[in-house]
N, C-alpha and C positions, 0 to 999 in steps of 0.2 A: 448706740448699741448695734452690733454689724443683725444685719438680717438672715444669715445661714446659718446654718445648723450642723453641725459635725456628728459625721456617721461613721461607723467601721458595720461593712457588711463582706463578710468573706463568702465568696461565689467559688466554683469552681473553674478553674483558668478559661477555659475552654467561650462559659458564659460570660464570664469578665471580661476577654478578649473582645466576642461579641458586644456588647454592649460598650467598650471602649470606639470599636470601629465605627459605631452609631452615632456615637456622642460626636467624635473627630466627621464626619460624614456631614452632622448638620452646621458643623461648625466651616466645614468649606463649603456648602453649600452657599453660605451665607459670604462668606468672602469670593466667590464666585460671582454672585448675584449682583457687587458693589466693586469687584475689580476695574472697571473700568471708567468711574465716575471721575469728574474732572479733579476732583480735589485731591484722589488719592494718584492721578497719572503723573502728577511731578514728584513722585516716589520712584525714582528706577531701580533700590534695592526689591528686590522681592520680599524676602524678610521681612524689611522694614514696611511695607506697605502690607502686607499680609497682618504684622503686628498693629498696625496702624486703624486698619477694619476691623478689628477683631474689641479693641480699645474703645470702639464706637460701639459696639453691642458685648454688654458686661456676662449677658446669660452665655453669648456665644463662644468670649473668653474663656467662661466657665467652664464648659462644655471642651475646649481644647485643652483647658489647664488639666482637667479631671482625668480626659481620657492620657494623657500624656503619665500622669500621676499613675495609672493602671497599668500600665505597659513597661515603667518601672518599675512596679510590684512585682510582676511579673517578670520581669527579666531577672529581679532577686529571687524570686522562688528557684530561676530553671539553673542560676548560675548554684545553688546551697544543697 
C-alpha cells in the first residue's frame, strides 16, 4: 500500500507558483549538496546525474516531481 496520499488543493497561481519555486528550490538544493560526490562524477550527462541524486532521495524527487506537476497546471490555465 503506497504511503501518499492524493490531494487537489486549488491555490491561486500567484501562491502555487510560490510554493512550486520552494518545493524545486529544496530539491536543488539537495542535488547541489551531492553534486560532486564520487559516485555521481562518472555521470557527465547533467541530466542524468541530476536524475541520478535526486533517485537517491525520494522526498526530494517528490518535491521536483510536484513542483514540475504545478508549473504545468499552470501553463494550462494561462494557455485556456
Amino acid at each position: 500500500m503506497p504511503n501518499t496520499l492524493s490531494l487537489q488543493i486549488d491555490l491561486p497561481p500567484a501562491v502555487a507558483e510560490t510554493y512550486a519555486r520552494w518545493l524545486q528550490g529544496r530539491a536543488d538544493y539537495t542535488v547541489n549538496q551531492h553534486w560532486n560526490e564520487p559516485r555521481y562524477l562518472r555521470i557527465v550527462d547533467t541530466d542524468k546525474r541530476r536524475a541520478a541524486i535526486l533517485q537517491r532521495f525520494p522526498s526530494m524527487l517528490a518535491a521536483h516531481q510536484t513542483a514540475a506537476q504545478i508549473r504545468a497546471q499552470l501553463a494550462t490555465q494561462e494557455v485556456s
